[in-house]
TORMISE-839113 format. One record per residue (C-alpha): residue in one letter; x, y, z. Coordinates in steps of 0.2 Angstrom, whole numbers, plus 5000, padded with zeros to 4 digits. Example, Ala and Ser with C-alpha at 12.3 -4.5 7.8 and 13.67 -1.06 7.14 Angstrom:
+------+------+------+------+
! resn !   c1 !   c2 !   c3 !
+------+------+------+------+
!    A ! 5062 ! 4978 ! 5039 !
!    S ! 5068 ! 4995 ! 5036 !
+------+------+------+------+
END
This chain:
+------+------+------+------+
! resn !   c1 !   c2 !   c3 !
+------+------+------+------+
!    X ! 5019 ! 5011 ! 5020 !
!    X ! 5029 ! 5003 ! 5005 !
!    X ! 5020 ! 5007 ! 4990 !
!    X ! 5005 ! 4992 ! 4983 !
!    X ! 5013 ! 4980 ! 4972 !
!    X ! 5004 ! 4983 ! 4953 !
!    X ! 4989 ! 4975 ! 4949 !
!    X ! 4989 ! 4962 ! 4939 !
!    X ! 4984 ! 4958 ! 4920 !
!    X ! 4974 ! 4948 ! 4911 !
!    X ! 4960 ! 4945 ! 4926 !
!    X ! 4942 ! 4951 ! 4924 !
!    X ! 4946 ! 4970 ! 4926 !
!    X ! 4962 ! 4978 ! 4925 !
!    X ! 4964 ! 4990 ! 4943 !
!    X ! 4971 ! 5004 ! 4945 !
!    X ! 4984 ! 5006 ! 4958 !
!    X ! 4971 ! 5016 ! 4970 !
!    X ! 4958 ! 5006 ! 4966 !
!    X ! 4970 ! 4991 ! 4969 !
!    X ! 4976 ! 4996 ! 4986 !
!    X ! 4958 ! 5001 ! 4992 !
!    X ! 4954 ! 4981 ! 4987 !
!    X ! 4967 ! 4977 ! 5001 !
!    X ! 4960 ! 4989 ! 5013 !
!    X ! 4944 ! 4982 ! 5012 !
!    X ! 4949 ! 4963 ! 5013 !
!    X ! 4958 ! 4969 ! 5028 !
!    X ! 4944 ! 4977 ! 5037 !
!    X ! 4931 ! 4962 ! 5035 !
!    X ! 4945 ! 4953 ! 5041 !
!    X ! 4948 ! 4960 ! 5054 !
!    X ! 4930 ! 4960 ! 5061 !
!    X ! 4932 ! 4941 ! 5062 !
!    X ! 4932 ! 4937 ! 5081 !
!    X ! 4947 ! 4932 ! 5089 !
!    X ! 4952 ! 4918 ! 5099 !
!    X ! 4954 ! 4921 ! 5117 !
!    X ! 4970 ! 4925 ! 5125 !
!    X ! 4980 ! 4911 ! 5134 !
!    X ! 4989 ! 4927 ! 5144 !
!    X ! 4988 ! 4944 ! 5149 !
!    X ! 5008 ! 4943 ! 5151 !
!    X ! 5016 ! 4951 ! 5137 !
!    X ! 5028 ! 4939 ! 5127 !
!    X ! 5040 ! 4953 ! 5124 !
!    X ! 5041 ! 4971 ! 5128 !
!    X ! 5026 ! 4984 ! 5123 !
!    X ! 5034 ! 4994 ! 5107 !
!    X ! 5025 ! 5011 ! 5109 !
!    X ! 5020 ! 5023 ! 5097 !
!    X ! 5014 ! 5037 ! 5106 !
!    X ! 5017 ! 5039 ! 5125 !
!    X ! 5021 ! 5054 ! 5138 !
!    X ! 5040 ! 5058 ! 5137 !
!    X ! 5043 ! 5045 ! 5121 !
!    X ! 5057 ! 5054 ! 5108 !
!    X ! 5049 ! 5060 ! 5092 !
!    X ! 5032 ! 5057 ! 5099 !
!    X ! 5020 ! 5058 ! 5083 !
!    X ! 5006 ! 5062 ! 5097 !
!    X ! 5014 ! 5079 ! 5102 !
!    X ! 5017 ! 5088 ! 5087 !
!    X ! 5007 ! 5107 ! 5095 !
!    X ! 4991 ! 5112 ! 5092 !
!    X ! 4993 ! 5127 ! 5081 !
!    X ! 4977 ! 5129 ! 5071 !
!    X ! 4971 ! 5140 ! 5055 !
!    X ! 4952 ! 5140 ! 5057 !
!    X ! 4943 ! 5143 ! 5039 !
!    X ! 4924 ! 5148 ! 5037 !
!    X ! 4916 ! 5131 ! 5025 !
!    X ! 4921 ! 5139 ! 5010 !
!    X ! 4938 ! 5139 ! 5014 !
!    X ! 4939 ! 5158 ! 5018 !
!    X ! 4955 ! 5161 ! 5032 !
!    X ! 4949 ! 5167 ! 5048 !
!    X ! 4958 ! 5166 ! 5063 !
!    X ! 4976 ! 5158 ! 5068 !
!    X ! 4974 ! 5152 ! 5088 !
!    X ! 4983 ! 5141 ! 5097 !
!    X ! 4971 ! 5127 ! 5106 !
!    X ! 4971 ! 5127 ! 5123 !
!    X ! 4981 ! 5115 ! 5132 !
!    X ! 4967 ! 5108 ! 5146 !
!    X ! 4975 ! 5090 ! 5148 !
!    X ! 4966 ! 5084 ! 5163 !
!    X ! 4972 ! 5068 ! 5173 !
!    X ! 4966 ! 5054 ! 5161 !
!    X ! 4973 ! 5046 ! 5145 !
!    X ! 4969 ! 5041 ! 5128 !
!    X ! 4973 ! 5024 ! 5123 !
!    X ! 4974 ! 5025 ! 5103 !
!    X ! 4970 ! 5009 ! 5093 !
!    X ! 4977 ! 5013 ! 5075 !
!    X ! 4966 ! 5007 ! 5059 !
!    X ! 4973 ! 4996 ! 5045 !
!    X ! 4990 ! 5004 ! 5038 !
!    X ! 5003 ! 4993 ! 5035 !
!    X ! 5007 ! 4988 ! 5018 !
!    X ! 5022 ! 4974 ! 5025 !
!    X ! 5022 ! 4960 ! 5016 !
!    X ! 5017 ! 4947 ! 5030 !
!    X ! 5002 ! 4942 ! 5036 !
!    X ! 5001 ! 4951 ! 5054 !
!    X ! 5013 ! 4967 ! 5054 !
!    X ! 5028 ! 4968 ! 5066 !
!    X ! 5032 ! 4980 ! 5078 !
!    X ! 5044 ! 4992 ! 5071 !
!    X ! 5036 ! 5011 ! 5069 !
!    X ! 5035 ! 5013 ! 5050 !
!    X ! 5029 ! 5031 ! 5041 !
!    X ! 5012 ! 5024 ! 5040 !
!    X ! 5009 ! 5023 ! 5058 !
!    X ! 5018 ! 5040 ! 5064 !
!    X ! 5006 ! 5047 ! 5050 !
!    X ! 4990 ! 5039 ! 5057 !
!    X ! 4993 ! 5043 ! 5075 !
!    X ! 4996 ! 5062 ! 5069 !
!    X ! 4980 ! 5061 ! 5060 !
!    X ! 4968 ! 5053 ! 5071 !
!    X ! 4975 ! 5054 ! 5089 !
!    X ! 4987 ! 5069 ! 5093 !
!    X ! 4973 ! 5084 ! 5092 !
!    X ! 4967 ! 5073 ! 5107 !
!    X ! 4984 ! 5078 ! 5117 !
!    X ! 4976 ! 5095 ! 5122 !
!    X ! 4961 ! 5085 ! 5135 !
!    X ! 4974 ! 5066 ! 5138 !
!    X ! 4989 ! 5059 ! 5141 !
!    X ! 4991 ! 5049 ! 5124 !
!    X ! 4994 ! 5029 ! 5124 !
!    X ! 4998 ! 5021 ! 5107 !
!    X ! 5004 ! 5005 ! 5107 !
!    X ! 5012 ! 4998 ! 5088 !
!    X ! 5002 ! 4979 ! 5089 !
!    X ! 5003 ! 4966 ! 5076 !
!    X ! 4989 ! 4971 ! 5065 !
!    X ! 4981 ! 4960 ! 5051 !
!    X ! 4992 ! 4970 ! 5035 !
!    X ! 4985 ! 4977 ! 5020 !
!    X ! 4992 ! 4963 ! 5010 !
!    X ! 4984 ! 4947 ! 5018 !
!    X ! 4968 ! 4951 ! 5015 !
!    X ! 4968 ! 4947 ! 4997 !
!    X ! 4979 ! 4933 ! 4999 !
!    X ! 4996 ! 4941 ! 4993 !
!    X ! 5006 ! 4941 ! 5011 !
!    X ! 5023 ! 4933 ! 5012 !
!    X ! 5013 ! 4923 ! 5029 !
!    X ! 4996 ! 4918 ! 5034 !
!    X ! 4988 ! 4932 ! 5045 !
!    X ! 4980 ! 4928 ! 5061 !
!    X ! 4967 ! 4937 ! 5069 !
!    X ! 4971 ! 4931 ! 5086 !
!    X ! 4990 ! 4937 ! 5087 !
!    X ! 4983 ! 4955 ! 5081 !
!    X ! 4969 ! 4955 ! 5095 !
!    X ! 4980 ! 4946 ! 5110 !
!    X ! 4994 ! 4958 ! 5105 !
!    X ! 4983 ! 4974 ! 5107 !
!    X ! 4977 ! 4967 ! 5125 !
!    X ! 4996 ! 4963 ! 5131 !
!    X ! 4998 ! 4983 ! 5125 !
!    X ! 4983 ! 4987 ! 5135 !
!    X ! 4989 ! 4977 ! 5152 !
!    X ! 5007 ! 4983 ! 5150 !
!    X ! 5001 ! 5000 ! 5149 !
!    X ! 4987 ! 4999 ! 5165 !
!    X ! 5003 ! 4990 ! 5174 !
!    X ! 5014 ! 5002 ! 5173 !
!    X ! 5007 ! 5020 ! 5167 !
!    X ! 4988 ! 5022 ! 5174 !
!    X ! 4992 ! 5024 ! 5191 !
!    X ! 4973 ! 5024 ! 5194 !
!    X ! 4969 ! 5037 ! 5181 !
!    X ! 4953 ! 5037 ! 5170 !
!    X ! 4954 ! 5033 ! 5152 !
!    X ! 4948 ! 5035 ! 5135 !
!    X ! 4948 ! 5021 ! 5124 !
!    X ! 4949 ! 5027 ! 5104 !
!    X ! 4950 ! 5016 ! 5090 !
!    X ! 4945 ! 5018 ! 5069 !
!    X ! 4943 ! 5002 ! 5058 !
!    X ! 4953 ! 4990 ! 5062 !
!    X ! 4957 ! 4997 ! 5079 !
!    X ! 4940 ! 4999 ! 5085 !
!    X ! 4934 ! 4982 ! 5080 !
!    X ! 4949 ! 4975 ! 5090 !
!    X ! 4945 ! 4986 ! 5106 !
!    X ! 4926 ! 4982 ! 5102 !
!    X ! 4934 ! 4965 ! 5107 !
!    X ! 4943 ! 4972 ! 5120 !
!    X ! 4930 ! 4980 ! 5132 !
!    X ! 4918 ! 4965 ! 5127 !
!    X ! 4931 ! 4953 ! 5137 !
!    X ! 4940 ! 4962 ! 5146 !
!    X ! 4932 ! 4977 ! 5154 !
!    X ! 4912 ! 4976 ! 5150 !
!    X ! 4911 ! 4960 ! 5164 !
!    X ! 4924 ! 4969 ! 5176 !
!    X ! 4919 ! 4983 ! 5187 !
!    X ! 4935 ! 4985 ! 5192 !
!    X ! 4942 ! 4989 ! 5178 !
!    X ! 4926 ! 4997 ! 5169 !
!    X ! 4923 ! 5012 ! 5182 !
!    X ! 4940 ! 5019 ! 5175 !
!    X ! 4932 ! 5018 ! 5157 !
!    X ! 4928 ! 5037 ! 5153 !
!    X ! 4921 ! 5033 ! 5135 !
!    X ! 4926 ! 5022 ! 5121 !
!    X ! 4925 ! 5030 ! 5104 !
!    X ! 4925 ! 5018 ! 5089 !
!    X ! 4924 ! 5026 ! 5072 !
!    X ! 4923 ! 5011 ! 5056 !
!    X ! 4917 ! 4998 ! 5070 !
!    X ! 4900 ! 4992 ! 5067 !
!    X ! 4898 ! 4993 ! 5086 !
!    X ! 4881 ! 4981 ! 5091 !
!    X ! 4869 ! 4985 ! 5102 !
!    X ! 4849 ! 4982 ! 5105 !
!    X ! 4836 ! 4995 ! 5097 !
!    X ! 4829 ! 5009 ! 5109 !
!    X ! 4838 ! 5024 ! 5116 !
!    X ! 4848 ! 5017 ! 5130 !
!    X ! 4862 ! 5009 ! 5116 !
!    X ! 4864 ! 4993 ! 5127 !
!    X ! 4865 ! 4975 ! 5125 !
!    X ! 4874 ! 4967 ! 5108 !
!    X ! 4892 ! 4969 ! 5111 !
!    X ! 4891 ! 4977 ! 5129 !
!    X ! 4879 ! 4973 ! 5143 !
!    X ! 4885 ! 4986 ! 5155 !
!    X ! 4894 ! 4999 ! 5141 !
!    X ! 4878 ! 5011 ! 5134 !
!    X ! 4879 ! 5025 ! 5120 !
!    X ! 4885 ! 5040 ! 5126 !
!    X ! 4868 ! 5052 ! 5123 !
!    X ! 4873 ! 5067 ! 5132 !
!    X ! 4889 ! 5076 ! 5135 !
!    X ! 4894 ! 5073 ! 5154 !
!    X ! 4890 ! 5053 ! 5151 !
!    X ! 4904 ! 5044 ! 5156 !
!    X ! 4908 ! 5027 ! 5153 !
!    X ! 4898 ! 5025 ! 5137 !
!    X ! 4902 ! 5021 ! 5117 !
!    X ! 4901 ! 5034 ! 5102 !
!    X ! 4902 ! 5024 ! 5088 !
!    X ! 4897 ! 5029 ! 5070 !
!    X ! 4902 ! 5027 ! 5051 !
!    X ! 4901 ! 5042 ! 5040 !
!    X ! 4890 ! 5043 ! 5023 !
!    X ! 4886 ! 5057 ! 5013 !
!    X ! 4875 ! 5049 ! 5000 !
!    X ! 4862 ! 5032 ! 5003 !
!    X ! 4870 ! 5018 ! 5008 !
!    X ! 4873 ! 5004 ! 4997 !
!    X ! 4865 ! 4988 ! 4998 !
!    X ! 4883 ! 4979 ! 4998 !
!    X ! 4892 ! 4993 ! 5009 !
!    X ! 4906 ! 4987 ! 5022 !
!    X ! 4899 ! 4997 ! 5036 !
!    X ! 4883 ! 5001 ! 5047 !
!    X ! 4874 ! 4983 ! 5044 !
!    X ! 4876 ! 4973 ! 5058 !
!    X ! 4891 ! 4957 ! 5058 !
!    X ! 4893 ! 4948 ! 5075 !
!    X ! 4909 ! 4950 ! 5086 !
!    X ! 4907 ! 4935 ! 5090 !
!    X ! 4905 ! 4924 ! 5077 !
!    X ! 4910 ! 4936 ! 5062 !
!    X ! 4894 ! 4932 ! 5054 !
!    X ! 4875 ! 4937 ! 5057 !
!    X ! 4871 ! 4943 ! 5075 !
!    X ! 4857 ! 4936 ! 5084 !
!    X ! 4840 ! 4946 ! 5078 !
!    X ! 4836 ! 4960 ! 5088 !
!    X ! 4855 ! 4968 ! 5084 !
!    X ! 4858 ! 4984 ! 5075 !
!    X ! 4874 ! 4994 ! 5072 !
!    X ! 4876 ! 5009 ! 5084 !
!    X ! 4876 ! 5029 ! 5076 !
!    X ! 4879 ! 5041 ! 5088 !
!    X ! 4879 ! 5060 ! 5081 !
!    X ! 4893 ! 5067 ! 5089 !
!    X ! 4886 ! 5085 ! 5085 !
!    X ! 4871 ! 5078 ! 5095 !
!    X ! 4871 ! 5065 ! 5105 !
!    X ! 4855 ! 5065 ! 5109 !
!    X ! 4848 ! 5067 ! 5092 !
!    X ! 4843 ! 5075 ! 5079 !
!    X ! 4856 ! 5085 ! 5068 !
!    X ! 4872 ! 5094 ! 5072 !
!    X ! 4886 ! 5103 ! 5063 !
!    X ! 4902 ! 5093 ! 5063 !
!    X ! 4920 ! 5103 ! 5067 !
!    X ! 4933 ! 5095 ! 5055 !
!    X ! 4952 ! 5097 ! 5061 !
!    X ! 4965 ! 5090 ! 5049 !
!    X ! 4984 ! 5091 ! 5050 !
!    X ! 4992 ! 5102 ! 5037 !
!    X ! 5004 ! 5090 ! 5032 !
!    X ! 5001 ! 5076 ! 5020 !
!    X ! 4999 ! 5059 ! 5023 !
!    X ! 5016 ! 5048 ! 5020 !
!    X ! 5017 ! 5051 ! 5003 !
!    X ! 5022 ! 5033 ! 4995 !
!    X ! 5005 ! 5024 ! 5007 !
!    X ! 4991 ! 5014 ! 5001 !
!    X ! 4981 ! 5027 ! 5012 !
!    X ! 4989 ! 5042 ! 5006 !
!    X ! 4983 ! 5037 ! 4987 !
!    X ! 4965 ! 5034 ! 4997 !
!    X ! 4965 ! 5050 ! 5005 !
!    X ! 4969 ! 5061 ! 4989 !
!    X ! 4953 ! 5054 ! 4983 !
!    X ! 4941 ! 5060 ! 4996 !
!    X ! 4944 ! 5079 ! 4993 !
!    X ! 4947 ! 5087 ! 5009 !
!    X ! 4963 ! 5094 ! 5009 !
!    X ! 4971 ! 5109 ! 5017 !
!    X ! 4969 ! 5126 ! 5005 !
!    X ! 4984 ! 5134 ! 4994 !
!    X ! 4994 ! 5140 ! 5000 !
!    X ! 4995 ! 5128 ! 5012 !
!    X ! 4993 ! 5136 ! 5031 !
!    X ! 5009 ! 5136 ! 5042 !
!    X ! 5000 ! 5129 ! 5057 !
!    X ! 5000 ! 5110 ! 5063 !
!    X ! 4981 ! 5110 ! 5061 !
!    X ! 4967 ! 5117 ! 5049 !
!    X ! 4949 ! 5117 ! 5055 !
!    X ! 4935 ! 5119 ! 5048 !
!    X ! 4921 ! 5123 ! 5060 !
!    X ! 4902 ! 5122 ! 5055 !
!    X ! 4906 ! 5112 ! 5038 !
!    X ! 4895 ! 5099 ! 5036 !
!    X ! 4879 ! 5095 ! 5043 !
!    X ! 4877 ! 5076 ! 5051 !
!    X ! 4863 ! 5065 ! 5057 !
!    X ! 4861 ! 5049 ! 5062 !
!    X ! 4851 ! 5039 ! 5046 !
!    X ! 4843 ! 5020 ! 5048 !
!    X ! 4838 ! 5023 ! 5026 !
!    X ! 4839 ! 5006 ! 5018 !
!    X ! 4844 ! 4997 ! 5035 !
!    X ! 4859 ! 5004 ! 5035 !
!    X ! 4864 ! 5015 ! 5053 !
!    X ! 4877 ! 5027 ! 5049 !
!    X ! 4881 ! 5045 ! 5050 !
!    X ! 4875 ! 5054 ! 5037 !
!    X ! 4883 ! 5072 ! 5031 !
!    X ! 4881 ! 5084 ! 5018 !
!    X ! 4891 ! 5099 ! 5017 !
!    X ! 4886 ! 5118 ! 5020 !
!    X ! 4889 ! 5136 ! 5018 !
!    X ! 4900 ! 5131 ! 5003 !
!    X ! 4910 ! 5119 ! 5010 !
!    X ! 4920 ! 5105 ! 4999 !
!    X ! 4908 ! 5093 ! 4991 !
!    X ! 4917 ! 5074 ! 4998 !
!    X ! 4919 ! 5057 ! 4988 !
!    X ! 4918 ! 5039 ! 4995 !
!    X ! 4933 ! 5034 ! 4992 !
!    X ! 4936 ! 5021 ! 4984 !
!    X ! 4920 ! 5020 ! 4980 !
!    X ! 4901 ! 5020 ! 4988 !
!    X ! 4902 ! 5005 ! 4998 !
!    X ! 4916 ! 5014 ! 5009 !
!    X ! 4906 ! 5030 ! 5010 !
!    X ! 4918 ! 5042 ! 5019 !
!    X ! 4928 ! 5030 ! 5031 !
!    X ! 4944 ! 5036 ! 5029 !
!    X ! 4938 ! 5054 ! 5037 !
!    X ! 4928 ! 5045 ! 5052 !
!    X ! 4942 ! 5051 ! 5063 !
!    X ! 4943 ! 5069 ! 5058 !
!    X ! 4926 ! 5075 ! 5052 !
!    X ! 4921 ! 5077 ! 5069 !
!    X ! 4938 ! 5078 ! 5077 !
!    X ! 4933 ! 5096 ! 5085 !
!    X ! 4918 ! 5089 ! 5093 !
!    X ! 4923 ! 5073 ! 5098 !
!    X ! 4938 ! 5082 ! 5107 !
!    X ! 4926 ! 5092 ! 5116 !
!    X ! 4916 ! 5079 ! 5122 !
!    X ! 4932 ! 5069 ! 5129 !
!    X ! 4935 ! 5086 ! 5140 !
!    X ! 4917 ! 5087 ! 5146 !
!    X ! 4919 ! 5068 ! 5148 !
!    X ! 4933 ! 5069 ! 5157 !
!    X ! 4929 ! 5083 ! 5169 !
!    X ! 4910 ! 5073 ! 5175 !
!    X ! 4923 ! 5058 ! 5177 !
!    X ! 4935 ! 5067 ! 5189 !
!    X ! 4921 ! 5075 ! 5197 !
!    X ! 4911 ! 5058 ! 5201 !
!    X ! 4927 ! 5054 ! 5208 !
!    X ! 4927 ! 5066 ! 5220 !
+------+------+------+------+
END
C-alpha cells in the first residue's frame, strides 16, 4: 500500500499517522458490512485477475512451510518442516481491507499489500488445499472517510468477488470440495456470498466444506445449533469432522467496549439492526464445542509491506517474530494464549489471554478494535487442522 496521506491540522484532534490510517480502516470495514445490491450477472465483465492460484508465477500462497516453533515465552524449540497433506479440495481466500489507492473501489493490479496479506492470512493453508485468491475491487482504505479520488460502491466489490467465485467453479473445481475463508472485509463479502449464492443451493452447497470468517460479525439465532440469521441451511461448526458449517469469531483480550466494531449484531441485509432474536456467531477454534482451548499462533517471519497502513497497525499489536529473527518461513507459537468464547456486555467474541509467559497483546488501534488485525493468525495452527479433518470427513462422505 502507498503510504496514508497526513493527517490534517487544525480539526478537533491532531492524528497521528497510525492513528490516522486505523480511522480509514475502520470506515472501511463498517462500510463494507453495508449490504450489497444484487448481481445483474454471474458472467464476468472481464477476465479474473488471480492472486493466488495452483501453477500462478510468484504465487504469494506457496512460499514453503518451514517453521521455528517457540515455547510461549519465546524460548526456540524445534525447526520442522509442516507436512504437505493437501488433499483434493481448495481454499477460496477473500482478502480483508488493504488497499490504500486513491479511488473509491480498488482495481485489479496485484500491489504489495495484497501479496503481503495472502502470505499472511492464506498460504499456511497450502499444506491441507489448493489455494484460490482472486484480486476483487474492494471498498479502499481511503473512501471510507470520504478522501478517495471516486465514490466507492459496495455493489462492484461484492459482484466482483462473485464473478471470481463463478470464474473459478467454472474452470478450476472440477467437482472438488471447497473451503471458503474470508477476515474483515472478505468475510463480510462472502457472508454475502453463501447467503445468496450457496445457502438456498444444494447443488452448490454440498461442495461447501466450511466457511471460516474471522472480523465478520456472522448472524445466526441463540442456541447451540448456530443456525438461522445469515444462513438457513449453513450451522456452526461444533465438532471437528463437521462439514459444511461456519467458524466465525472476533478476538478480544480485554472486555469489550460498549462502542466496539465487532461482536454486536448489524444485519447483512439492511446494514442496520437485525431482526430481534439475532446474535453474532463465536466459535472457539480450540474448542468448538465449548469451553476453553489453547490457541496455536503461526506467523510469517517476514514483515508486513513495510510503507502500508496495515503494517504501521501490525507493529502496534506486539507479536512479532524474536531476535534474531528465525530463518524459516513460519514462527509458531503453540499453546500461547488461552481462548473462549465470551457473551460479557452483550458482546460475542473470542476472548484470550496469554499464558506460560507469552507476549502480553494490544488492540490496536485502540479497544474498540480489540485484536482484529491477528484474527487470521492467532489461531492459524488450529484452524488449519480443522480444515484437514474437515476435509478428510468430506471426502469420506463422498465416498
Amino acid at each position: 500500500m502507498a503510504p496514508v496521506a497526513k493527517a490534517r491540522r487544525g480539526g478537533p484532534c491532531h492524528l497521528t499517522r497510525a492513528s490516522t490510517a486505523w480511522w480509514l480502516v475502520a470506515a472501511a470495514v463498517l462500510g463494507a458490512a453495508q449490504p450489497a445490491q444484487a448481481a445483474p450477472s454471474r458472467a464476468p465483465a472481464r477476465p479474473t485477475v488471480w492472486l493466488c492460484r495452483p501453477g500462478l508465477p510468484q504465487d504469494p500462497c506457496t512460499p514453503g512451510l518451514s517453521t521455528t516453533v517457540y515455547s510461549p515465552s519465546l524460548r526456540p524449540l524445534a525447526r520442522i518442516e509442516a507436512r504437505v497433506r493437501r488433499l483434493p479440495v481448495d481454499c477460496f481466500y477473500a482478502y480483508p481491507t488493504v488497499s490504500d489507492q486513491p479511488t473509491g473501489n480498488a482495481d485489479l493490479q496485484v500491489g504489495p499489500e495484497e501479496r503481503s496479506v495472502a502470505l499472511y492470512q492464506a498460504a499456511f493453508y497450502s499444506q491441507d488445499c489448493r489455494v484460490f485468491a482472486p484480486v476483487y475491487r474492494q471498498v479502499t482504505l481511503r473512501a471510507g472517510v470520504g478522501r478517495s479520488s471516486t465514490p466507492p460502491s459496495r455493489r462492484l466489490a461484492f459482484t466482483s468477488l462473485e464473478s471470481a467465485f463463478f470464474d473459478y467453479l467454472r474452470h478450476y473445481n472440477h467437482g472438488r470440495g471447497f473451503v471458503l475463508i474470508g477476515h474483515s472485509q472478505g468475510a463480510f463479502v462472502l457472508r454475502q456470498l453463501i447467503r445468496k449464492d450457496l445457502d438456498p443451493v444444494p447443488s452448490l452447497r454440498r461442495h461447501l466444506v466450511s466457511a471460516i470468517l474471522l472480523g465478520g460479525n456472522v448472524l445466526v439465532r441463540p442456541g447451540p445449533a448456530g443456525l438461522g440469521g445469515d444462513f438457513r441451511h449453513v450451522p456452526a461448526c461444533r465438532f471437528d469432522s463437521q462439514v459444511g458449517c461456519v467458524v466465525a469469531f472476533s478476538s478480544f483480550d480485554q472486555p469489550v467496549p460498549a462502542d466496539s466494531l465487532f461482536g454486536r449484531p448489524v444485519s447483512s441485509a439492511t446494514g442496520g439492526p437485525p431482526p430481534p432474536g439475532q446474535v453474532v456467531l463465536c466459535t472457539n477454534p480450540a474448542s468448538l464445542s465449548g469451553g476453553s482451548g489453547l490457541l496455536d499462533p503461526v506467523l510469517p517471519t517476514a514483515p508486513f509491506a513495510r510503507g502500508t497502513t496495515i503494517a504501521a497497525g501490525s507493529a502496534l499489536v506486539g507479536l512479532r517474530p524474536p531476535n534474531p529473527a528465525p530463518p524459516t518461513v513460519w514462527w509458531s507459537v503453540p499453546g500461547a494464549y488461552l481462548a473462549r468464547c465470551s457473551a460479557a456486555g452483550g458482546a460475542r467474541v473470542l476472548q484470550v489471554s496469554p499464558v506460560d509467559g507469552a507476549p502480553r497483546l494490544a488492540p490496536s488501534p485502540d479497544a474498540r478494535w480489540g485484536l482484529h488485525l491477528l484474527d487470521a493468525n492467532l489461531a492459524l495452527g488450529n484452524l488449519v487442522r480443522l480444515v484437514a479433518h474437515q476435509a478428510a470427513a468430506y471426502l469420506h462422505q463422498r465416498r
